[in-house]
C-alpha positions in Angstrom: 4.7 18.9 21.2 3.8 15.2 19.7 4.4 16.4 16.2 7.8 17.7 17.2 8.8 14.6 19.5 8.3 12.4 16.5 10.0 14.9 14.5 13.0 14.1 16.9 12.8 10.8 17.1 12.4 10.4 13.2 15.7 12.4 12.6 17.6 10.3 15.1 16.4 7.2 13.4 17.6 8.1 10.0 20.7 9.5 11.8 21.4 6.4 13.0 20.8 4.1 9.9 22.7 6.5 7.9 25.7 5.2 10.3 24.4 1.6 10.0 24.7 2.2 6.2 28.0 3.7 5.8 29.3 1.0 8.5 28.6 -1.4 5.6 29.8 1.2 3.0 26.9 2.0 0.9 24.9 5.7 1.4 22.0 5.9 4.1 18.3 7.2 3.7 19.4 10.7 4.3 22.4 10.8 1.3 19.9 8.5 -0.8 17.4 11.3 -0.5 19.4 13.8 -1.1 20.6 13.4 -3.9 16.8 12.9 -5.3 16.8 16.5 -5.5 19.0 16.6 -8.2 19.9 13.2 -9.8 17.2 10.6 -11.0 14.9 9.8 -8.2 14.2 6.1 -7.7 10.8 6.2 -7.5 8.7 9.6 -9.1 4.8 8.2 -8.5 6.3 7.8 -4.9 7.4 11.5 -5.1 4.5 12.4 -6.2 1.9 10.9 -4.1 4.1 12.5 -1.4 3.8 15.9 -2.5 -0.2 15.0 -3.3 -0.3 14.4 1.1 1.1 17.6 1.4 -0.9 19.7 -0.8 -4.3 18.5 1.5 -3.3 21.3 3.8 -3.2 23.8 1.1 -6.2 25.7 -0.5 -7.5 25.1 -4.5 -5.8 27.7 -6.1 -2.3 27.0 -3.8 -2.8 23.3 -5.2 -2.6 23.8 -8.8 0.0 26.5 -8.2 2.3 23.8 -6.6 1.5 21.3 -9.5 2.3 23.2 -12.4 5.5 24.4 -10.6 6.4 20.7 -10.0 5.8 19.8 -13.7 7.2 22.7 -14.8 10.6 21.8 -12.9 10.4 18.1 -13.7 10.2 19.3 -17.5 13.0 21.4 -17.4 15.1 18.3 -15.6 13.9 16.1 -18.6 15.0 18.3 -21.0 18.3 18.5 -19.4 19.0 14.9 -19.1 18.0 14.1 -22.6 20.5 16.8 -23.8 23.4 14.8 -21.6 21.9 11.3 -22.0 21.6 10.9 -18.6 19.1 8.3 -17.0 15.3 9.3 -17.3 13.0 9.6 -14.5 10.5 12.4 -13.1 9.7 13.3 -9.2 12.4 15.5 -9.4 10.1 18.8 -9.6 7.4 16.8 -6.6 10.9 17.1 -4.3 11.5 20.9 -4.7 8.0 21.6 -4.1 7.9 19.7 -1.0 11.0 21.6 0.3 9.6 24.9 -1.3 6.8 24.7 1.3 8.9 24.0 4.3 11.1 27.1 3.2 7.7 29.5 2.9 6.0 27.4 6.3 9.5 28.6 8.3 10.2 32.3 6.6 6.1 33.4 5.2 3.9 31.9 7.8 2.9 32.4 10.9 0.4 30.5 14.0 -1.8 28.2 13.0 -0.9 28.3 9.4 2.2 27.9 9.5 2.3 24.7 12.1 -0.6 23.1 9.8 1.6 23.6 6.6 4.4 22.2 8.3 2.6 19.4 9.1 1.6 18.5 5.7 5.3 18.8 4.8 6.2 16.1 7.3 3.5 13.8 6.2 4.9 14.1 2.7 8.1 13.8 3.7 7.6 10.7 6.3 6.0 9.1 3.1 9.1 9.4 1.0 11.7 8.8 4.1 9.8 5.6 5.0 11.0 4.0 1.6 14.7 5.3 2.1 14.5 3.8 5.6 13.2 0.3 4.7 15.7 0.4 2.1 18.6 0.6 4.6 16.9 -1.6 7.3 16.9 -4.8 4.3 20.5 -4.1 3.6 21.4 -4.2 7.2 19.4 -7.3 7.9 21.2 -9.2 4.5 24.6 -7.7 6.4 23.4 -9.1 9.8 21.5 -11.8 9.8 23.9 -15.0 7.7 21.4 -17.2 8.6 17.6 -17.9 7.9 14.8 -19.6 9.1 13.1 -20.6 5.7 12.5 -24.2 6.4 10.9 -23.8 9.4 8.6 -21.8 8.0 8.1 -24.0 4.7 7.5 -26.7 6.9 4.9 -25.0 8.5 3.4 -23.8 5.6 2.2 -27.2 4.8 -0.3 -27.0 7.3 -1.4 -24.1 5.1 -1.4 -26.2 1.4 1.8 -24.5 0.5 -0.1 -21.6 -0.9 2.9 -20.5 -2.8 3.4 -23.0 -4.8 -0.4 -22.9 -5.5 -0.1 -19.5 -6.6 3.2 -19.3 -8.4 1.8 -21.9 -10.9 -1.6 -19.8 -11.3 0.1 -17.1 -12.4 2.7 -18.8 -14.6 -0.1 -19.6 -16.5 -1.9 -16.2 -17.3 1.1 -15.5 -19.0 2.5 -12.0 -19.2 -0.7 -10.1 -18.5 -1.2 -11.2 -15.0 2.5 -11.2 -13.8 2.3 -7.7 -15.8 -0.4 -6.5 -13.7 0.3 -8.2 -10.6 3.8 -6.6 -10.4 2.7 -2.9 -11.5 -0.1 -3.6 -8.1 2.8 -4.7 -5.8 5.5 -2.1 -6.9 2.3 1.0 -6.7 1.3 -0.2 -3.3 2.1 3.2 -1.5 1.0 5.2 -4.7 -2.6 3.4 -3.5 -2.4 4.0 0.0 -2.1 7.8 -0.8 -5.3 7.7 -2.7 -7.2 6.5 -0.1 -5.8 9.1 2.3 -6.4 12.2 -0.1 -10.1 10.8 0.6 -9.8 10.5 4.4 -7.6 14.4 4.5 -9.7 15.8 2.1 -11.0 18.4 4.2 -8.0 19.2 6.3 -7.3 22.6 4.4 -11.2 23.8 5.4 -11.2 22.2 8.9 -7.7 23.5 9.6 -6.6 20.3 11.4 -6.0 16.5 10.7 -8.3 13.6 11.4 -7.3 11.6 15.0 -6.8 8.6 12.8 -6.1 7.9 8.9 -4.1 5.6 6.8 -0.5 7.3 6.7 -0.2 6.7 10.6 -0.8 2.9 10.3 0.8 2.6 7.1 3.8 4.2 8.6 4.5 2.5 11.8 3.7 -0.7 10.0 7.1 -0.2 7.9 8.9 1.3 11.4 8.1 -1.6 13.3 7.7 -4.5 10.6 11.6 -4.5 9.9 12.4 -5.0 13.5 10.9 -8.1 13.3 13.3 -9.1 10.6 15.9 -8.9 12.5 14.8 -11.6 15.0 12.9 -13.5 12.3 15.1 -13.2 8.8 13.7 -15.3 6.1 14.1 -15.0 2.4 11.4 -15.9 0.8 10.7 -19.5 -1.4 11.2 -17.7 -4.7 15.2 -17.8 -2.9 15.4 -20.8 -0.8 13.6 -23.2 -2.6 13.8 -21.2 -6.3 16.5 -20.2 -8.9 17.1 -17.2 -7.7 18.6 -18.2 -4.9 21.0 -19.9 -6.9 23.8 -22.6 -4.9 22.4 -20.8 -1.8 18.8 -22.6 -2.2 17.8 -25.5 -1.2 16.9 -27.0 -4.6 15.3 -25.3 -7.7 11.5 -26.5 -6.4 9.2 -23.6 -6.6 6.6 -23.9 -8.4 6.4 -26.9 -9.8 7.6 -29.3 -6.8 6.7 -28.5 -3.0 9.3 -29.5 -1.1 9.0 -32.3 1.4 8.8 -32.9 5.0 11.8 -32.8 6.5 13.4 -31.5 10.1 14.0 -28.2 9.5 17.5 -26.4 10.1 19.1 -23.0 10.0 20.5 -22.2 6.6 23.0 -19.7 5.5 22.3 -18.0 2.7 24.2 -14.9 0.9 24.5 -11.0 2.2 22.4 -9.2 -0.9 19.0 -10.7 -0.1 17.0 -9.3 2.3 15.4 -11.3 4.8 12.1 -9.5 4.7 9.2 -12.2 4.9 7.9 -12.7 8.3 5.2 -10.6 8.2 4.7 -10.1 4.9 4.5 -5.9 5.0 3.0 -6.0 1.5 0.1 -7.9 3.0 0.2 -5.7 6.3 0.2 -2.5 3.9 -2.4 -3.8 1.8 -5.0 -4.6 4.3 -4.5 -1.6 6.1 -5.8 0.1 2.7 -8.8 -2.5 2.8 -9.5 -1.2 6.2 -9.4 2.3 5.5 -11.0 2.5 2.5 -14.6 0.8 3.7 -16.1 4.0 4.8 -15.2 5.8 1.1 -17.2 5.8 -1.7 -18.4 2.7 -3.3 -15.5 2.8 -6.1 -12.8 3.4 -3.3 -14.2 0.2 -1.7 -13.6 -1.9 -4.4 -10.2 -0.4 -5.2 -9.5 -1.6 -1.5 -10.7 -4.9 -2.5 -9.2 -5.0 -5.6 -5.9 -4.2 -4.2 -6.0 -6.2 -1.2 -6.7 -9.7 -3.6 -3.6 -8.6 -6.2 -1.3 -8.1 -3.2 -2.3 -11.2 -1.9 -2.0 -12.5 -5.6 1.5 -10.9 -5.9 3.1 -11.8 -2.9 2.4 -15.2 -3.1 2.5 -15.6 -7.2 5.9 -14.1 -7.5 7.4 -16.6 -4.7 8.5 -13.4 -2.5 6.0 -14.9 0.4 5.0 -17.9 2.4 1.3 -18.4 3.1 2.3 -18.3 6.8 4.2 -15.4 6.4 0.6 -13.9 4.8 -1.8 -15.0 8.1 0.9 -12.9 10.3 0.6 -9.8 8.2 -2.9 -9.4 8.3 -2.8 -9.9 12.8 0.1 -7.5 12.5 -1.9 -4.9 10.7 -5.3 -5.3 12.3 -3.4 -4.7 15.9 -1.1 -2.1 14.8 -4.3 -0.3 13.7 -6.2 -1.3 15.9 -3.7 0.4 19.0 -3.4 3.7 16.9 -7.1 3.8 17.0 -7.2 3.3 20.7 -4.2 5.7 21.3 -6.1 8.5 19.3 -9.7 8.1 20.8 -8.3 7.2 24.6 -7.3 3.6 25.8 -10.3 1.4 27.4 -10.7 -1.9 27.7 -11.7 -3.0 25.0 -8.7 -1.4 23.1 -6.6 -2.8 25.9 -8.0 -6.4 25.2 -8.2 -6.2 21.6 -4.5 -5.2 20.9 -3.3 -7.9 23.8 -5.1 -10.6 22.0 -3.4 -9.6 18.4 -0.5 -9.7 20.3 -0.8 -12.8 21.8 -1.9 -14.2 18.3 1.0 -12.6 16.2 3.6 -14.1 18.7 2.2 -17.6 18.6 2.2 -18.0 15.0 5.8 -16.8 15.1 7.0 -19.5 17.7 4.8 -21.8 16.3 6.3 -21.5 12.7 9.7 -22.2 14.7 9.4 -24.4 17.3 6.2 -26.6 16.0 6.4 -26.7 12.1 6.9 -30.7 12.0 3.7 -31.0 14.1 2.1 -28.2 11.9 3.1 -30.1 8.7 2.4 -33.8 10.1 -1.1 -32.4 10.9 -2.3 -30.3 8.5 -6.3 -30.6 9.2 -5.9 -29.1 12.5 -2.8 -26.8 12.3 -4.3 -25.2 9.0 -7.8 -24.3 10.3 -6.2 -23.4 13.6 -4.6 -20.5 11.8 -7.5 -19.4 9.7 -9.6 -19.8 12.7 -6.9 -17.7 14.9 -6.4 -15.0 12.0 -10.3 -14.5 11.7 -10.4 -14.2 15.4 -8.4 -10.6 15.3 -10.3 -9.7 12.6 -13.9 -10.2 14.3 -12.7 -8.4 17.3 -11.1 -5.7 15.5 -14.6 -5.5 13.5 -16.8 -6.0 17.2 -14.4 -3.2 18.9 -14.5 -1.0 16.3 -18.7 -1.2 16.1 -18.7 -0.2 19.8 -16.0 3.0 19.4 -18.4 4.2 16.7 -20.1 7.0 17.7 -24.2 6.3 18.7 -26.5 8.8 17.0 -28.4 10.1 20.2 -32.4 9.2 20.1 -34.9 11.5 18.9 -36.6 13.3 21.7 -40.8 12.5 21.4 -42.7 14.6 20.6 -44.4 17.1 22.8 -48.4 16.8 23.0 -49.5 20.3 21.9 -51.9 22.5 23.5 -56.1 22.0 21.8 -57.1 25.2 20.6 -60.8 26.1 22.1 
């Protein structure tokens, strides 16, 4: 009954931002999708990491058969759009696969078999619907919101050492290489996430079930929810406001080189093509959910959590798409968005109770400080900047204490009983 109520509710959601869309007369998550099945998909590692969550429900032998049928399609497509000079991309073939499955789940399968394999069809296609969605939910807020909040929260940011700024000339100068790799990290972000749940649903085709928790349920109502927020809290980004990309919409061309100064912050208009998509910074959100998740793997999966959580960081921050304050809130919105699933799936208590209150509490406070205190936050940097930190580490620990106490307690050995003496 859960798997179909969110089955529901999903649909209705893309229903209704397909409307939202066409209102503003470009094509929805659902056309955008669709058309993936036959024209040059916009992302094929995407597709493919999707298809990779579905095949977990599917025995060895099933696996490879579902590969090679993929490749196999995604070759002829190639073929075909070299012949017509069409544009190249693959993820084509991952697509009919998925779909292939849901026909043979519906019309081959039966019971238990047939719900599991249609759960590993939804997971796949949440994955690829969640980038179609997000998609439309940063046209509609470039379409809805005229106005941002960007000085407030590069006011703020001071209390922070304009972090930005920091890292935007750090990776100016590695050159090529670093922005290279940096930008290959940031674009691949889901691509990573999958990995590390292929580890946590490996055994999901011999156990017959899903794990309570894993990644692709935070990972996905991170992007459901994060986007709301942009609505109430649009900002652009410094790369826009305070960079040339913004062009005569920004501020001045500052960032890097120049920081801008202290001034009383104001509401800003800015143009309808940029999204306001900053505050939280999802990447960051996405990226430590993956560090989360991936502590209890294998020694290289923890350092390929590591690995990716610092690049994001790097990224987000080096490329001028992200505020440092805008960083501090994604990590409290991830750690309490996880934090709830966790309590959801194992029973609420209170210590789950308290735990995703106080994130709570912590996320909205950094918002309506950023807004309402940023010339107090910038005038007093020693005290807002280490309140932050302090505040951010705050979730973390209790995240970390909470989680300690849910694990489950390896029972005592029973002593030993004294044996009879043989006479």
């Amino acid at each position: 009954m859960l798997w179909t109520a969110a089955a529901v509710v999903t649909l209705a959601f893309l229903i209704a931002l397909e409307i939202a869309a066409r209102h503003y007369g470009v094509p929805g998550p659902i056309t955008n999708q669709a058309r993936e099945v036959i024209f040059a998909p916009k992302s094929g590692p995407l597709l493919y990491a999707s298809m990779a969550l579905m095949l977990v429900v599917l025995p060895w032998r099933q696996r490879f058969i579902a590969i090679g049928a993929a490749v196999g399609i995604d070759i002829v497509f190639f073929l075909v759009r070299w012949a017509v000079d069409a544009k190249m991309m693959f993820g084509n073939g991952a697509l009919w696969v998925i779909i292939g499955c849901a026909v043979i789940a519906v019309t081959r399968r039966t019971g238990p078999e047939r719900v599991l394999l249609l759960k590993g069809v939804g997971l796949g296609l949440l994955l690829v619907a969640g980038r179609k969605t997000g998609d439309a939910w940063l046209l509609i807020t470039s379409k809805t919101r005229p106005q941002v909040l960007d000085q407030y929260v590069a006011t703020a940011d001071h209390a922070l050492g304009n972090p930005s700024w920091v890292a935007g000339k750090i990776v100016d100068a590695t050159g090529a290489v670093g922005a290279h790799v940096l930008d290959y990290v940031y674009i691949q972000l889901a691509v990573a996430a999958v990995v590390v749940a292929l580890y946590q649903l490996r055994n999901v085709a011999s156990e017959g079930r899903f794990p309570g928790h894993h990644l692709v349920r935070t990972f996905l109502v991170i992007g459901l929810l994060g986007p709301g927020i942009y609505m109430i809290y649009p900002v652009v980004g410094p790369i826009f406001a305070y960079g040339a990309d913004g062009g005569h919409w920004a501020v001045a061309n500052l960032w890097p080189n120049t920081p801008p100064s202290v001034v009383t912050p104001q509401h800003m208009p800015f143009n309808e093509i940029t999204p306001r998509n900053c505050m939280p910074s999802l990447h960051t959100a996405w990226a430590t959910t993956i560090f989360i998740h991936s502590r209890k793997g294998p020694r290289a999966l923890r350092y390929a959590g590591v690995f990716w959580l610092i690049a994001t960081l790097g990224a987000t921050l080096g490329f001028g798409y992200h505020y440092g304050a805008d960083i501090v809130a994604g990590v409290v919105f991830a750690y309490t968005i996880d934090a709830a699933l966790r309590a959801y799936d194992r029973g609420w208590d209170r210590a789950g109770i308290q735990l995703v209150a106080y994130g709570t509490v912590v996320f909205t406070a950094f918002l309506l400080s950023y807004r309402f205190l940023p010339m107090e936050m910038a005038r007093y940097p020693w005290l807002f900047g280490p309140l932050l930190l302090v505040a951010m580490s705050s979730v973390v620990y209790g995240y970390l204490r909470t989680a300690r106490l849910w694990e489950p307690k390896a029972a005592p050995a029973k002593p030993l009983e004294p044996q009879p003496e043989l006479v």
